[in-house]
matplotlib code that plots the C-alpha trace (Angstrom):
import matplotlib.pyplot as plt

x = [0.0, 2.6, 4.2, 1.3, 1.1, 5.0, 4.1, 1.2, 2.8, 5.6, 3.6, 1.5, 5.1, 6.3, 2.9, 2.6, 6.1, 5.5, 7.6, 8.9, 6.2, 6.1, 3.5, 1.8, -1.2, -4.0, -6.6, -4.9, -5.3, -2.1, -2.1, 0.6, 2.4, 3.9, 3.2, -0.4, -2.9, -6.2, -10.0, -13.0, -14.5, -11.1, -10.0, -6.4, -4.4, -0.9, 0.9, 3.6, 6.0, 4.6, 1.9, -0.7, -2.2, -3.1, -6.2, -7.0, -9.0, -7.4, -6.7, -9.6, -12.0, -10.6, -11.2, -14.6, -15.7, -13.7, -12.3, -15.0, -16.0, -16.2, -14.9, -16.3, -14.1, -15.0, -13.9, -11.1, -11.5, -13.8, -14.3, -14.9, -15.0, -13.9, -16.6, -19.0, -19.5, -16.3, -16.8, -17.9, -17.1, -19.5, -19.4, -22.7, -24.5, -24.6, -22.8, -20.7, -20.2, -17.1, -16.4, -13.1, -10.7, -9.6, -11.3, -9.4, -10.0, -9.4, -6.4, -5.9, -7.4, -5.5, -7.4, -5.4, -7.8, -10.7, -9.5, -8.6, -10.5, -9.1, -5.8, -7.7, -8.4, -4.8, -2.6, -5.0, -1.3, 0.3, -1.1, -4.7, -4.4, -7.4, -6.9, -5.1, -6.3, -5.1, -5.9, -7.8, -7.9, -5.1, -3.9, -7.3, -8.5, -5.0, -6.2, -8.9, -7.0, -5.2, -1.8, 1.2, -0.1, -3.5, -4.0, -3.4, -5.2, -8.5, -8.4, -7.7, -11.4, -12.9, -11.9, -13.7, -16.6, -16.6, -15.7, -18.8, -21.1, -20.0, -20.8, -23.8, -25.1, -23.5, -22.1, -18.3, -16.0, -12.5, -9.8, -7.1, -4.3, -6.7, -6.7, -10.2, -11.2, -10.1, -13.4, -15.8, -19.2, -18.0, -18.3, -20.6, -23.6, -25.8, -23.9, -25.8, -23.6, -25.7, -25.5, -21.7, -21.0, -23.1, -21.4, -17.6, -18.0, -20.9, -21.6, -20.7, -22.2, -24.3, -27.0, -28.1, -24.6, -23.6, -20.2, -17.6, -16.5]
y = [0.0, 2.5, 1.9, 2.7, 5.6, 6.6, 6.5, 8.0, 10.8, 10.6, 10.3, 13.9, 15.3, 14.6, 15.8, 18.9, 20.3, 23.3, 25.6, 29.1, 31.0, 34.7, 35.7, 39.2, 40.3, 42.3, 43.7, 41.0, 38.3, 36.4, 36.1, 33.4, 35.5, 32.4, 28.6, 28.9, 29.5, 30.7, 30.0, 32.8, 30.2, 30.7, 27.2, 27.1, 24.4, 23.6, 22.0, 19.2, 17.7, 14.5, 16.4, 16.0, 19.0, 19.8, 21.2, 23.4, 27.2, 30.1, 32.2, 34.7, 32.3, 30.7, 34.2, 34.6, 31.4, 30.8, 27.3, 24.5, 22.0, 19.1, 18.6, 16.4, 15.6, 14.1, 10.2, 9.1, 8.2, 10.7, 12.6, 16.4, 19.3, 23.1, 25.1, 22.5, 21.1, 19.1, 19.2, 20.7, 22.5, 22.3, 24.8, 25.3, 23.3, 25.3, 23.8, 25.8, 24.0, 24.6, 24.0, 22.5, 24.6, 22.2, 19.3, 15.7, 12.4, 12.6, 10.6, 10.9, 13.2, 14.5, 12.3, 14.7, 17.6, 14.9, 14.6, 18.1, 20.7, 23.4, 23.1, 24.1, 27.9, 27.2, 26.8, 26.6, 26.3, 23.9, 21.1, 22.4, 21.1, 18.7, 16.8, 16.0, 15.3, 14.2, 16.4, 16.3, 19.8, 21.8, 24.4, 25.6, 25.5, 27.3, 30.1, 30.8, 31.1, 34.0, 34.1, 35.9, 39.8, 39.5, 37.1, 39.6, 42.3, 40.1, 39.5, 43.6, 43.6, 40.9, 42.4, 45.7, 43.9, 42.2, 45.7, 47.3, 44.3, 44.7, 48.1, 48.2, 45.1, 45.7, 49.4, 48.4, 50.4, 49.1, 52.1, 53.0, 50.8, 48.2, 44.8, 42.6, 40.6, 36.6, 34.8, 37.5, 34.8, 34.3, 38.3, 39.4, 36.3, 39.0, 38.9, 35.7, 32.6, 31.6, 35.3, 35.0, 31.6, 32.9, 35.8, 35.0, 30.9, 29.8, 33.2, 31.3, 28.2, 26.8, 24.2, 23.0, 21.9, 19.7, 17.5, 18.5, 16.4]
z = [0.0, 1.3, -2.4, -4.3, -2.2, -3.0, -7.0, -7.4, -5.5, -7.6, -10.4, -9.2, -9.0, -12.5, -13.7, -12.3, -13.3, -14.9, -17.1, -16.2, -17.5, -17.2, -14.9, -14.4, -12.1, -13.3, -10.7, -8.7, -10.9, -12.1, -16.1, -17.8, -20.7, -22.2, -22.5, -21.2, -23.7, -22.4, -23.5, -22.7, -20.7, -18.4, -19.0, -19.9, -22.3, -22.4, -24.9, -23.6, -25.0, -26.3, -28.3, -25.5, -23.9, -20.4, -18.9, -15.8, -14.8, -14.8, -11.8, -12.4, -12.4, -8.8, -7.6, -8.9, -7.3, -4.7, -3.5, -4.7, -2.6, -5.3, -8.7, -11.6, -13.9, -17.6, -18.3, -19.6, -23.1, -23.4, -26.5, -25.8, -28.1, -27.9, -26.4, -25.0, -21.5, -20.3, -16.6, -13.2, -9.8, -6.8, -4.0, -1.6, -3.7, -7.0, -9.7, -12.2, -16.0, -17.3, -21.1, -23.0, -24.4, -27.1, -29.1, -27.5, -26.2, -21.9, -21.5, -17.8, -14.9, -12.0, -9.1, -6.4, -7.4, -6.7, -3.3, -3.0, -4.8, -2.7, -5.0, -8.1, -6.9, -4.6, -7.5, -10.7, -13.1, -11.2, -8.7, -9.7, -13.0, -13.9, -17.0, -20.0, -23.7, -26.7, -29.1, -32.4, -34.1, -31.9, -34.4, -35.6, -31.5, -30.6, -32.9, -30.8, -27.5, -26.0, -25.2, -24.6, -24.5, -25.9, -22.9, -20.1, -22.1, -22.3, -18.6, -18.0, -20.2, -18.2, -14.9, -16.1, -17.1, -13.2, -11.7, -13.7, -12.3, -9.1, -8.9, -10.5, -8.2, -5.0, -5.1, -5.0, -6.5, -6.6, -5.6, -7.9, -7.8, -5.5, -6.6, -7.0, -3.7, -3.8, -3.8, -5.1, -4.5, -1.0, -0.4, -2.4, -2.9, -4.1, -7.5, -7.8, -8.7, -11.8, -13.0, -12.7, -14.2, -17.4, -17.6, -17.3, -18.0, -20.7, -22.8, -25.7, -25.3, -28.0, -26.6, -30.1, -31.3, -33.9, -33.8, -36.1, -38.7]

ax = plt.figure().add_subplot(projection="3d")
ax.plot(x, y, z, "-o")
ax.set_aspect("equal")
plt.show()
């Protein structure tokens, strides 16, 4: 017992090594500028090195929701496609759908993050990772992504769009130079958690979708 213990967390170790990517905070939210490639429904994909591509949520969207209670991750061997329901987070009993980034087949799902949803909004780039895909359509989906600049630039729009919602719902105002409060549900549940995970998380889902071919 105490061995499979010893390599699966050897295994979570080798699979949660990350690469020096440029970090930078805006509002208070930290923003890869390299490596990461980032969807508007604030998953992110990496590419590794043998062609596969891991899957997690971005820091703004840990911040927004705060640390889930549960997570429900897709099947492995799963087939998902970009834009469309891939998985879940739980917290207080509302559910918030999160769609893929990429088009891929799951090929494995980090089971720490099942035990431990905390580490999801704790360190959403590295131990909160949730699963890896092998993918089907990457450079078209890539082209879809943000990255580099355009990346942080999105999330500078995105944190106005919050910061206008916030004010116009609540009356907070954010001084200048003040950073956005971590778990923004948890403070303010008058924001309305299906109202948020609309507005930042599904705006462009599609319910009458048809697979690609």
């Amino acid at each position: 017992m105490n061995r499979d213990i010893k390599k699966e967390e050897s295994q979570a170790r080798e699979a949660t090594r990350q690469p020096q990517s440029t970090v930078v905070e805006v509002f208070g939210f930290k923003v890869p500028t390299s490596d990461y490639f980032l969807h508007r429904g604030h998953a992110w994909a990496l590419l590794e090195d043998n062609g596969q591509v891991r899957v997690g949520l971005d820091d703004f969207s840990q911040k927004i929701l705060g640390p889930a209670e549960e997570v429900r991750l897709p099947e492995v061997g799963r087939a998902y496609y970009q834009d469309h329901v891939c998985m879940a987070l739980v917290r207080q009993g509302h559910k918030a759908k999160v769609v893929a980034p990429v088009d891929g087949t799951v090929a494995e799902v980090n089971a720490r993050v099942q035990r431990q949803p905390r580490l999801i909004h704790d360190d959403p780039y590295g131990e909160g990772w949730l699963f890896v895909v092998q993918p089907t359509n990457l450079e078209r989906n890539l082209s879809t992504l943000y990255s580099g600049k355009t990346a942080a630039d999105w999330i500078d729009a995105e944190s106005h769009r919050l910061l206008s919602l916030m004010e116009n719902t609540v009356g907070v105002t954010l001084p200048d130079g003040g950073e956005i409060v971590d778990d923004v549900f948890g403070h303010f549940p008058k924001l309305g958690w299906r109202r948020l995970v609309q507005e930042f998380f599904l705006q462009d889902l599609t319910k009458n979708w048809k697979k690609r071919s």
